[in-house]
C-alpha positions as CSV (number, residue, x, y, z in Angstrom):
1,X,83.7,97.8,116.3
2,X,81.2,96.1,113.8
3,X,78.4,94.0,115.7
4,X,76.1,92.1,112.7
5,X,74.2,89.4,113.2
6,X,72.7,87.0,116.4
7,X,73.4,83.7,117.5
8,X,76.7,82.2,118.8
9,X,78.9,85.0,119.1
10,X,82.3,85.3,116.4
11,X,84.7,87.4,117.5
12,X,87.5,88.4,114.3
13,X,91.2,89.6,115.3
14,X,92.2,90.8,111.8
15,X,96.1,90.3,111.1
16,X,99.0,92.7,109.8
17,X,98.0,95.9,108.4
18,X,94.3,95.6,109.1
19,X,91.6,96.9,110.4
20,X,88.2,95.7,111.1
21,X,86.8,96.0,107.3
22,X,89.6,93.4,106.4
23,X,87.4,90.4,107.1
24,X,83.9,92.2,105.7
25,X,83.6,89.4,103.1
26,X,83.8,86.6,105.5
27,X,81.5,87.6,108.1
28,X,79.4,89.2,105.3
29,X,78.6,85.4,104.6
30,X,78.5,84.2,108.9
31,X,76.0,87.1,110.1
32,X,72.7,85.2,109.1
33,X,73.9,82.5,111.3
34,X,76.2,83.7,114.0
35,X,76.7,87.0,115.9
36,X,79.9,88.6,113.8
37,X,81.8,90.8,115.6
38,X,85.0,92.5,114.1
39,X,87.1,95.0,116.1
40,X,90.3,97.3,114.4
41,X,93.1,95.6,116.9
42,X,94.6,98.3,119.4
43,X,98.1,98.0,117.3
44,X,96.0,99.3,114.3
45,X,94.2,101.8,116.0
46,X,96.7,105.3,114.6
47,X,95.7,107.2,117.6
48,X,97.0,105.1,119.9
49,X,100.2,106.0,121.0
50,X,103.3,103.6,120.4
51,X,104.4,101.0,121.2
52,X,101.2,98.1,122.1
53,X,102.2,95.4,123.7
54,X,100.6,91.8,123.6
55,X,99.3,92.1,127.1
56,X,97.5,95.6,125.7
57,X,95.8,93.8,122.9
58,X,94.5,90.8,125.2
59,X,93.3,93.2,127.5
60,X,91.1,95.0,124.7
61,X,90.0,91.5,123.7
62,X,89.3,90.6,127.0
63,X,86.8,94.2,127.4
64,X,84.9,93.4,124.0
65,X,84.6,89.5,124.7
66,X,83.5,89.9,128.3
67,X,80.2,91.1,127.1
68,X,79.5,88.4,124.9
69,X,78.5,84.7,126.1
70,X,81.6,82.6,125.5
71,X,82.5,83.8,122.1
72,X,84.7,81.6,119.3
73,X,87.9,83.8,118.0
74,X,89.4,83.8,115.0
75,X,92.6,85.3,114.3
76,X,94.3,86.1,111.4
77,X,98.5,85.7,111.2
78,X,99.6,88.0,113.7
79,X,95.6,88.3,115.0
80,X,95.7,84.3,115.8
81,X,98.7,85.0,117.6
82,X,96.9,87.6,119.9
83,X,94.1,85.0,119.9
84,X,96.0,82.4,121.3
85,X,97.3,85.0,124.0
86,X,94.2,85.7,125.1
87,X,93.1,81.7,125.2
88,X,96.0,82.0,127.1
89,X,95.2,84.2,129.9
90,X,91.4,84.1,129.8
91,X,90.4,80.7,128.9
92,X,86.9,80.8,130.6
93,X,86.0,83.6,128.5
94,X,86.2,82.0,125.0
95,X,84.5,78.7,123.6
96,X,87.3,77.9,121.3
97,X,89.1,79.5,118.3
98,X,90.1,79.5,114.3
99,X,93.4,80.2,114.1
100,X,94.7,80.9,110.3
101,X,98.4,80.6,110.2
102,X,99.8,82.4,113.1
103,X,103.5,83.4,113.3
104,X,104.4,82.0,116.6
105,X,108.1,82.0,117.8
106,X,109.2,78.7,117.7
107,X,112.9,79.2,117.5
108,X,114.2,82.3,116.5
109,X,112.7,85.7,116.7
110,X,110.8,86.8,112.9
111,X,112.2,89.8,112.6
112,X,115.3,90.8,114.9
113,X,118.1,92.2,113.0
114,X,116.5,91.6,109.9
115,X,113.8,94.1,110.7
116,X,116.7,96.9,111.0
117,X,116.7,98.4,106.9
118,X,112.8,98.5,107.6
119,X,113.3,100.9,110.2
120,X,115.5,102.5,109.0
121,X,113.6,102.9,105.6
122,X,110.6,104.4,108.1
123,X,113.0,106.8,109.7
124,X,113.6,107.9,105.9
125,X,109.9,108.2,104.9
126,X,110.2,105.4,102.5
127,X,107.2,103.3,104.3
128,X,106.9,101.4,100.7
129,X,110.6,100.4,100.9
130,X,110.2,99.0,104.5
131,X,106.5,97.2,103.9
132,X,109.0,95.2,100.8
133,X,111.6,93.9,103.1
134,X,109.1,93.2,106.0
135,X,107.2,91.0,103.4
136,X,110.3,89.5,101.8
137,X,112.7,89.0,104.7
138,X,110.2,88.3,107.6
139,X,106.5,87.1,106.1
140,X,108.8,85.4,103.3
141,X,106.3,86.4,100.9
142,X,108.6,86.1,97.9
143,X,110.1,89.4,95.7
144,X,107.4,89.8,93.2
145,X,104.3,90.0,96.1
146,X,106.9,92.5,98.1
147,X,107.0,94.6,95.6
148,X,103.8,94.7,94.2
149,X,102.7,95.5,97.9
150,X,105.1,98.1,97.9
151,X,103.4,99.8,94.5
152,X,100.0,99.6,96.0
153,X,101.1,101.2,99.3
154,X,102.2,103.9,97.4
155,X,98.9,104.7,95.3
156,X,97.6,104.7,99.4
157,X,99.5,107.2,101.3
158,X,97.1,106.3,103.7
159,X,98.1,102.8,104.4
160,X,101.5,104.0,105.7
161,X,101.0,104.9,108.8
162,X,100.1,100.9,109.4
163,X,103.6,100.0,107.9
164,X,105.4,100.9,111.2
165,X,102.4,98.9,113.3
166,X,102.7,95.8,111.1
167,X,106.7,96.2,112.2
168,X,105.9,97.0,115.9
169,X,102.9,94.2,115.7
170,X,106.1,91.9,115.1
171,X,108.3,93.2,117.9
172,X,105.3,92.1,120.2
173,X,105.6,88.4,118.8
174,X,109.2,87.9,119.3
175,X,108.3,89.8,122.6
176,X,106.8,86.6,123.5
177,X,109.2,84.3,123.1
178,X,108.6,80.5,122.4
179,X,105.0,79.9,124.3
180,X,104.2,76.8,123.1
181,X,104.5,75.5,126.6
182,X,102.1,77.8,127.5
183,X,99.7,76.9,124.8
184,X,99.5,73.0,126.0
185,X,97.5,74.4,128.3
186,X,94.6,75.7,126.3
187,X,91.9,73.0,126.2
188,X,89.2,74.5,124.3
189,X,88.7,73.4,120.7
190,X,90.8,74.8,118.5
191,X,90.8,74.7,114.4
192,X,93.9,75.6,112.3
193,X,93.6,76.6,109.3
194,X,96.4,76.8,106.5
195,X,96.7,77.4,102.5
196,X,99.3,74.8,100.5
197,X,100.7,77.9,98.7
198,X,101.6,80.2,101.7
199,X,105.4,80.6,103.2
200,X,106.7,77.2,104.2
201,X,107.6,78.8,107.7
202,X,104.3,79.3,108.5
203,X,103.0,75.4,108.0
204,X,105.9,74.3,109.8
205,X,104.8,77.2,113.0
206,X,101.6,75.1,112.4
207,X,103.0,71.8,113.0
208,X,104.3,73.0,116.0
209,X,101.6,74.7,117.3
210,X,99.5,71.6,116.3
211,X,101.7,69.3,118.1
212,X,101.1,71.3,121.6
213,X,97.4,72.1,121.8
214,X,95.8,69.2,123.4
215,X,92.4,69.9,121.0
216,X,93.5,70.7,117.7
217,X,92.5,70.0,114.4
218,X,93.8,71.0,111.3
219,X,92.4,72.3,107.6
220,X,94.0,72.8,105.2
221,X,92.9,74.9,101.9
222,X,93.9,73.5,98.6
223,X,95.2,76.4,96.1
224,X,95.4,79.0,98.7
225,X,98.0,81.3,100.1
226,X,97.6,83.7,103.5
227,X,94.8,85.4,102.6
228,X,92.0,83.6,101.5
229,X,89.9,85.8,103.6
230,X,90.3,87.8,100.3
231,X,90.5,85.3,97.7
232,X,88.3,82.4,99.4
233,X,85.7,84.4,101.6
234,X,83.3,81.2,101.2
235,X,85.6,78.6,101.7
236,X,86.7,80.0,105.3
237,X,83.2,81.3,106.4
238,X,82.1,77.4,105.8
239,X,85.3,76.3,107.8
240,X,84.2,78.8,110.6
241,X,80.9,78.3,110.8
242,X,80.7,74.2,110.8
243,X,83.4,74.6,113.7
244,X,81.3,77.3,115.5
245,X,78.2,75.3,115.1
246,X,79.6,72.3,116.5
C-alpha cells in the first residue's frame, strides 16, 4: 500500500492488470491536497492463491478504508466495478466515489464463452496470445491495440502472470450478474467519468449505470480513450480533486 499526502482521504482501486504504481501519475498531482492512498487489488496480488472473488476484494477494501475517515474511491474499469461493490455493501464507510468506465453486466456476461481460446492460450503458455483476444473480444479494444499489447507483454515476461488475473478479474464481474438494482441504492455522490474514444460498450454500461444511481453525474473527456490515467494524468486528478473537495 502507498499512503502520500493529508487531508480528505482518496482511496485508488486500480483496474485490469494493475497494481498500485498504475495510478502514480495521478495521485503524484492529488497528494499536496488530499491523502492518496493506492493499494495493488487482492486479484493482482501473485501470491494470493486463485480464484478472488468480488466479495474478497470488498473485504480488503473494507480493512484499508476502515481506518480512514470516510474516504472518496476511485476505481478504474474493473476497479470501479469493485468500487461500486463495496458502495454496495459498506456505504457508511465511503463519502462518495469516481468511477472511470466500469464494465458492469448489464445484459450479457463480458466474457463467457468468448473467454474460452484465452484459456486455453494460458493453458498453452502463450499469455501474449490470450491478453490479444481478451482485449479484442471482451474490452473490444480493437486489433491493432490487442496486438500491440500482446508485443509489449512479451518484452515483460513478468506481466504474464497478471494475464490469467485480468481473465479471472472478469469471471468475478459476470459473477455478479446485472446489479444495477442493487446500485439504486447507493446514495452517496457519485462522478462518472468516460473518454469519447474508448469502446462503445463501455459508454453505453455508463448510461446504464447513470440511469440507476440516484446521485450521479457524468464527465466526459474529450480525445480520450480508457486510460487517461496514463495519457491525461492532469486532466483526471483535476476531475478528482474538484469532486473530492466538494
Amino acid at each position: 500500500m502507498i499512503d502520500e499526502g493529508r487531508g480528505r482521504a482518496i482511496l485508488v482501486l486500480h483496474g485490469g492488470m494493475g497494481d498500485e504504481t498504475s495510478w502514480s501519475r495521478v495521485t503524484d498531482l492529488l497528494r499536496d491536497r488530499f491523502r492518496a492512498v493506492r493499494i495493488t487489488r487482492r486479484q493482482y496480488q501473485l501470491d494470493v492463491p486463485r480464484k478472488v472473488s468480488m466479495a474478497d476484494e470488498v473485504a480488503e477494501v473494507r480493512e484499508v478504508a476502515a481506518k480512514l475517515e470516510r474516504p472518496v474511491l476511485v476505481g478504474h474499469s474493473s476497479g470501479a466495478v469493485l468500487a461500486l461493490e463495496a458502495l454496495a455493501a459498506d456505504p457508511d464507510l465511503y463519502a462518495g466515489a469516481v468511477l472511470y468506465e466500469p464494465p458492469i453486466v448489464v445484459d450479457e456476461p463480458l466474457g463467457g464463452a468468448k473467454l474460452e481460446p484465452a484459456r486455453a492460450a494460458i493453458a498453452a503458455g502463450k499469455p501474449g496470445r490470450a491478453l490479444r483476444i481478451f482485449l479484442r473480444e471482451v474490452a473490444r479494444s480493437g486489433p491493432v491495440l490487442a496486438a500491440v499489447a500482446g508485443t509489449v507483454l512479451g518484452a515483460k515476461p513478468e506481466l504474464a502472470g497478471r494475464v490469467e488475473r485480468q481473465l479471472d478479474d472478469n469471471d468475478a464481474i459476470d459473477a455478479l450478474g446485472c446489479r444495477l438494482t442493487a446500485y439504486a441504492g447507493i446514495e452517496v455522490p457519485v462522478l462518472l467519468l468516460g473518454g469519447d474514444k474508448s469502446p462503445a460498450h463501455l459508454g453505453e454500461r455508463l448510461d446504464a449505470l447513470q440511469k440507476a444511481l440516484p446521485r450521479a453525474d457524468r464527465l466526459t473527456m474529450h480525445g480520450q480513450g480508457h486510460n487517461a490515467e496514463r495519457t491525461a494524468p492532469a486532466r483526471v486528478a483535476e476531475a478528482v480533486a474538484r469532486f473530492a473537495a466538494s
